[in-house]
Every structure is written in structure tokens, then in C-alpha cells.
C-alpha positions in Angstrom: 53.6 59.9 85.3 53.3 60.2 81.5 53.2 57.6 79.4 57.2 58.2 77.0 54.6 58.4 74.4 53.3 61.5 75.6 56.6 62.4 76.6 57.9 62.7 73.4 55.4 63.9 71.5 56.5 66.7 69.6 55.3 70.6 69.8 53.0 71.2 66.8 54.4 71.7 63.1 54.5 75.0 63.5 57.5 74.6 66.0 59.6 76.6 63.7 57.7 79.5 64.4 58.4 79.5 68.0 60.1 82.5 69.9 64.2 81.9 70.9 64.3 79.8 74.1 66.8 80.1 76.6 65.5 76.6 77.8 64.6 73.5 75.6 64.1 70.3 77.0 62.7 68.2 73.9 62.2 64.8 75.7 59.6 66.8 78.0 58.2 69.1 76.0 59.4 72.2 77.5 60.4 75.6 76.4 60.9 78.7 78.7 61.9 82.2 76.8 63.0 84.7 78.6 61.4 88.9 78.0 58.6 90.6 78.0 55.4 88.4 78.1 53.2 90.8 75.1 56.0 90.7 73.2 57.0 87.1 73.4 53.3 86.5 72.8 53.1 88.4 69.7 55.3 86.1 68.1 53.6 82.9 68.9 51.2 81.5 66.1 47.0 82.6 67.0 45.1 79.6 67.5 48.1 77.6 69.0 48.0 77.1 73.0 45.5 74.6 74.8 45.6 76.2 78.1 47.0 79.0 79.9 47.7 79.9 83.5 48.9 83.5 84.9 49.7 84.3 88.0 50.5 88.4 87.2 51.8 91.4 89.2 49.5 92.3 91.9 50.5 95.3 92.5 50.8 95.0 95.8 54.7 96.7 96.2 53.6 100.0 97.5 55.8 99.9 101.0 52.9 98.6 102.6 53.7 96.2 105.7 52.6 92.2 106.3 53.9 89.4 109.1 56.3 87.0 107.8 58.1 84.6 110.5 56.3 86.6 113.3 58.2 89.9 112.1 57.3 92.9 110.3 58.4 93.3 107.1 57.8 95.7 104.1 55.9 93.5 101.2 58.0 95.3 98.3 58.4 92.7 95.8 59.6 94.7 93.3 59.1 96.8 90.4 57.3 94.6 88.6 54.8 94.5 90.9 54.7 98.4 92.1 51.2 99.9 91.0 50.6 102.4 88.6 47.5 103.4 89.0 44.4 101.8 88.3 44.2 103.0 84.3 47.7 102.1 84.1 47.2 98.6 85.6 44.1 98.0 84.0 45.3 99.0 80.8 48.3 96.2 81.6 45.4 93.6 82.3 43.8 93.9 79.0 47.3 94.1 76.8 48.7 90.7 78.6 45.1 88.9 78.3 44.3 89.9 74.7 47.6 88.7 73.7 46.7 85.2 75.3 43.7 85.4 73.8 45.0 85.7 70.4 47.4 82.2 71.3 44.8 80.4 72.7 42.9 77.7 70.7 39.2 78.4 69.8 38.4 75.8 72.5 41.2 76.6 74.9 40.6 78.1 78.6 43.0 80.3 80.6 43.4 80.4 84.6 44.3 83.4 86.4 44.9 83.9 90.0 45.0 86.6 91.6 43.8 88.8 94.8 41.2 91.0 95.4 43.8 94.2 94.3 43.8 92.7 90.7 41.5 90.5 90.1 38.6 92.3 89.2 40.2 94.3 86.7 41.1 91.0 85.2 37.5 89.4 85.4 36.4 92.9 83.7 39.0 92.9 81.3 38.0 89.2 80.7 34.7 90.7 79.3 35.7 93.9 77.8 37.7 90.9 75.7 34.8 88.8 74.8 36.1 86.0 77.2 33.6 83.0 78.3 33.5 83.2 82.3 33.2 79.4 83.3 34.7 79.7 87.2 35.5 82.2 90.1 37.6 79.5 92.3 38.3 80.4 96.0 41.3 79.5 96.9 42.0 79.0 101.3 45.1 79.4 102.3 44.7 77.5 105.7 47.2 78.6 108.9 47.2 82.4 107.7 49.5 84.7 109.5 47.5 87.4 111.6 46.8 91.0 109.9 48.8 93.2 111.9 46.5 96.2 111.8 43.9 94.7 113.2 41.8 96.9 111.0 40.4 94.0 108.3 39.6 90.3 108.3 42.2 88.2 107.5 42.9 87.2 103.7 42.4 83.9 103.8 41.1 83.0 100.5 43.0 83.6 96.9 40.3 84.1 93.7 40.9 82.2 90.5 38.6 83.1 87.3 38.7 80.0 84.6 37.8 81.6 81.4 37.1 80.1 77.5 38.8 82.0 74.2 35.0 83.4 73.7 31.2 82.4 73.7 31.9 79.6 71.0 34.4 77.8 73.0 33.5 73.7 73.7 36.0 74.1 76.9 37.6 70.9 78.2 36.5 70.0 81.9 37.9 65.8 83.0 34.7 66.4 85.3 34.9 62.6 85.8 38.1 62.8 87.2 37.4 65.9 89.2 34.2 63.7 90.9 36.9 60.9 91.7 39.1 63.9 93.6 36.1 65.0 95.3 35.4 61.9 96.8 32.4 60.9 94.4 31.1 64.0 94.6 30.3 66.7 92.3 33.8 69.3 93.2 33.0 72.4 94.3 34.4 75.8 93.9 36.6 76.3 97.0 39.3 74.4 97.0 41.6 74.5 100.6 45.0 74.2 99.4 48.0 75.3 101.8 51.3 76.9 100.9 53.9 75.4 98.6 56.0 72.6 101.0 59.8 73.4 102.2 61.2 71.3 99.5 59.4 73.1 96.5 61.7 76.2 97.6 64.8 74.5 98.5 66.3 76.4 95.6 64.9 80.1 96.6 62.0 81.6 97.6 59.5 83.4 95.1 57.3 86.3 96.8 54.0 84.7 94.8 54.7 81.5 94.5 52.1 78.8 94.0 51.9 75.3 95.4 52.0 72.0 93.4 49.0 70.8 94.4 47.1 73.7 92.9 48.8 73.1 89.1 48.1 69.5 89.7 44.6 70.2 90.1 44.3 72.8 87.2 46.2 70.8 84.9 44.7 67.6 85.7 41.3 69.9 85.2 41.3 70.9 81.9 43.9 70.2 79.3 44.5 66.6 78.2 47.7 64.4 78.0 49.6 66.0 75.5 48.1 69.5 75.1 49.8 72.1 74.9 49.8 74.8 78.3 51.6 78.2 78.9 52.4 80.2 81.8 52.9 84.2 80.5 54.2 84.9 84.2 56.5 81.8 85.3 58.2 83.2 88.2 60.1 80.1 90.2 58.8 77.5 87.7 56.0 75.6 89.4 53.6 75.5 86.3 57.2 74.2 84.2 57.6 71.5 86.6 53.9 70.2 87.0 52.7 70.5 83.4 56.7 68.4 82.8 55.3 65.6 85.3 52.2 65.2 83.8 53.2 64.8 80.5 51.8 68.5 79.0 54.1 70.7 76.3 54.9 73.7 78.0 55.9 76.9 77.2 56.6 79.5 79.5 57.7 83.1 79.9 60.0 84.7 82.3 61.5 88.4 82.4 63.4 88.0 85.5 66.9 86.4 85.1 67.4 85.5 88.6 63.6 83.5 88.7 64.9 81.7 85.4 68.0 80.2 87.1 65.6 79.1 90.3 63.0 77.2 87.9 66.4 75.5 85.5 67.3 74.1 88.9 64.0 72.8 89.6 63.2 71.2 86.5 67.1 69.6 86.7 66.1 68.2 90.0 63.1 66.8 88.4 65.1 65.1 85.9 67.0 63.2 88.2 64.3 62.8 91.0 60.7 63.2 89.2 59.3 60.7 92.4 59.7 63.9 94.6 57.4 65.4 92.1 54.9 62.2 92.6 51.0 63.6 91.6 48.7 63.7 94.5 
């Protein structure tokens, strides 16, 4: 839990600056705006965010099939995440990350997860960019549903690249800490981490939505007490409500009205219960 003097400590002076919110929580240092991510970017300060994590479109929406509750189902998630064509989606990878770039202090690191459908566009975007590869995390996803073609392995793991503003970046790593998690030992790369629990959805489901424990872990990895963290793609909140428990400023980005509502209600019901939200 943070300390209420990290709790209240304010965004930087620059605050004015900020983007309308459609959110503001002052006590914890969070701020969610609602629109299109490169635009709400652009009007951010450069050289302003500590850390960032994105989780973006995978493009996966192409009426292709998966198993969900032993049933078939059609993994449409919707436009937003219908491809466009490798150019096109490429071409979306470098807009979103150069504009994070741009916000990101010139010591500050960004996370991005993603599958193998996007991912190496990112990582290749990353050094079209001038990025600082530090990280390709693997991600299992234990208890995996079966592949119903029976034509591929199973995708079990999830990739996350952990990337610096550029080659002059001093990136923070608690590697200390991350030992202690580890059990004394030096943490590796492949992190087993399962699904988000029933009560992280017990106000709606998100189609990509990421577990607690994996924020905890990222957040607890890199930016301090304090810093400042932003999520370009918040989708049902999960970065909001982690970064809010452990006492990071937070700023995140949402175009979908209906994901905005699910993420208010989970950062109210941290509010009145943050021991649901205990770390660990």
C-alpha cells in the first residue's frame, strides 16, 4: 500500500497542460481521458511520462474461430481490433509508439504485450524508432484451452518487449526486489502468470484483458513510488487500478465508452475495498 505521502503527491507542474479528463481522482493520482490514443498523446508535454505499458489491437478480429467454455465461438472483438493489412497495421505500430516515445522521459521504458500477430511489427517498429531493446518476456498462460484445428501447437505463451526512450537511456530495473520475487535468485525471462481471477471481472469481461499479477510485477519492476505511468490502450482498467494501489500517477487512455464505465467501477470498488486489491 502507498505511503498517503505518495498518495498525494501531485502530477508534475506542468499539470495544466494535461489533456481534458473524463476521470480525475486527485487523492490517487489518476487521470483517464477518453479518444484517440495519437491524438491524446500529442497533447501531452515530451519528456513527461516515467513508464508506459500497451496492450494494443492485435488484430486478431478476422471471423476466425477459438474455444471458450468448451464451445466454438467467432474471436471478433471488434473493429478496433480487425486487421488492415500488414502496411496498414504496421504503419499503426509506429504512429502509436513514436508518440509514446515523444512522452516518455529520456530515462523512461515502455512495455508492450502482445502475440505473435503483432508483436514483431512492434519489436521492429521499436527499432525503426531508435528504441533501446532491454527484454522479450514470455508470458505462460498455464491451463490453455485446446486449439480446435488441431493443425498448430497450442499458444501458450504471451511476448512482452521492455524497451528504453533510446540508446542513452539509464532505465530503472528494482533488480533487488525482483531477486527477492524470485526466491533469491537472479528472475528470469518467463514469467507463468494465469488468467485474470473471477473477481477482477465481476464488473464485465474485456476480450484482452490482463491479470493483476502481471501489472504488479511490471510496475513493481521498473518505475519507482511516485513516478509517473501511462497506459495508451486501457481497455477494462487493470493498469488504472494496480499503478492506484501502488502508489504510481497514472494516466490512461480509453476510446471505448463502454470499457471506460467498466474500469470507473473498478477503481470505485477499490476505493472502498483496496484489501481486495492486496499486492502479491
Amino acid at each position: 500500500m502507498p505511503s498517503d505521502a505518495a498518495a498525494t503527491k501531485p502530477y508534475p507542474k506542468r499539470d495544466t497542460d494535461l489533456p481534458t479528463a473524463v476521470f480525475e481522482d486527485p487523492k490517487r493520482n489518476v487521470r483517464i481521458c477518453q479518444g484517440d490514443c495519437v491524438q491524446i498523446l500529442s497533447q501531452l508535454p515530451e519528456d513527461f511520462v516515467d513508464v508506459i505499458f500497451a496492450d494494443p489491437p492485435y488484430f486478431l478480429s478476422n471471423d476466425g474461430i477459438t474455444c471458450h467454455a468448451g464451445r466454438m465461438v467467432i474471436v471478433n472483438k471488434g473493429a478496433w481490433d480487425r486487421s488492415r493489412g500488414p502496411d496498414a497495421n504496421h504503419e499503426f505500430n509506429r504512429a502509436w509508439l513514436a508518440a509514446c516515445q515523444r512522452v516518455l522521459k529520456p530515462n523512461g521504458t515502455i512495455w508492450v504485450s502482445g502475440t505473435h500477430h503483432v508483436i514483431h511489427s512492434v519489436g521492429f517498429a521499436m527499432q525503426q524508432l531508435g528504441f533501446k531493446l532491454l527484454n522479450e518476456i514470455a508470458r505462460v498462460k498455464p491451463n490453455l484451452l485446446p486449439n480446435l484445428s488441431c493443425r498448430y501447437f497450442k499458444h501458450a505463451t504471451e511476448t512482452i518487449i521492455w524497451a528504453a526512450k533510446n540508446s542513452k537511456s539509464r532505465h530503472t530495473f528494482n533488480y533487488p526486489l525482483m531477486r527477492e520475487l524470485a526466491g533469491g535468485r537472479q528472475m528470469a525471462n518467463v514469467w507463468t502468470i494465469p488468467p485474470p481471477k473471477p473477481y477482477e471481472k465481476r464488473f464485465g469481461k474485456h476480450p484482452t484483458q490482463k491479470p493483476v499479477a502481471l501489472l504488479e510485477r511490471i510496475l513493481l519492476a521498473s518505475p519507482n513510488e511516485g513516478d509517473l505511468m501511462l497506459d495508451p490502450f486501457l481497455g477494462s482498467g487493470t493498469t488504472a487500478v494496480v499503478a492506484a494501489r501502488l502508489g504510481r500517477k497514472f494516466i490512461g487512455i480509453e476510446i471505448d465508452e463502454k470499457c471506460i464505465r467498466m474500469l470507473l467501477r473498478r477503481l470505485e470498488e477499490l476505493r472502498k475495498n483496496p484489501r481486495l486489491f492486496k499486492v502479491g
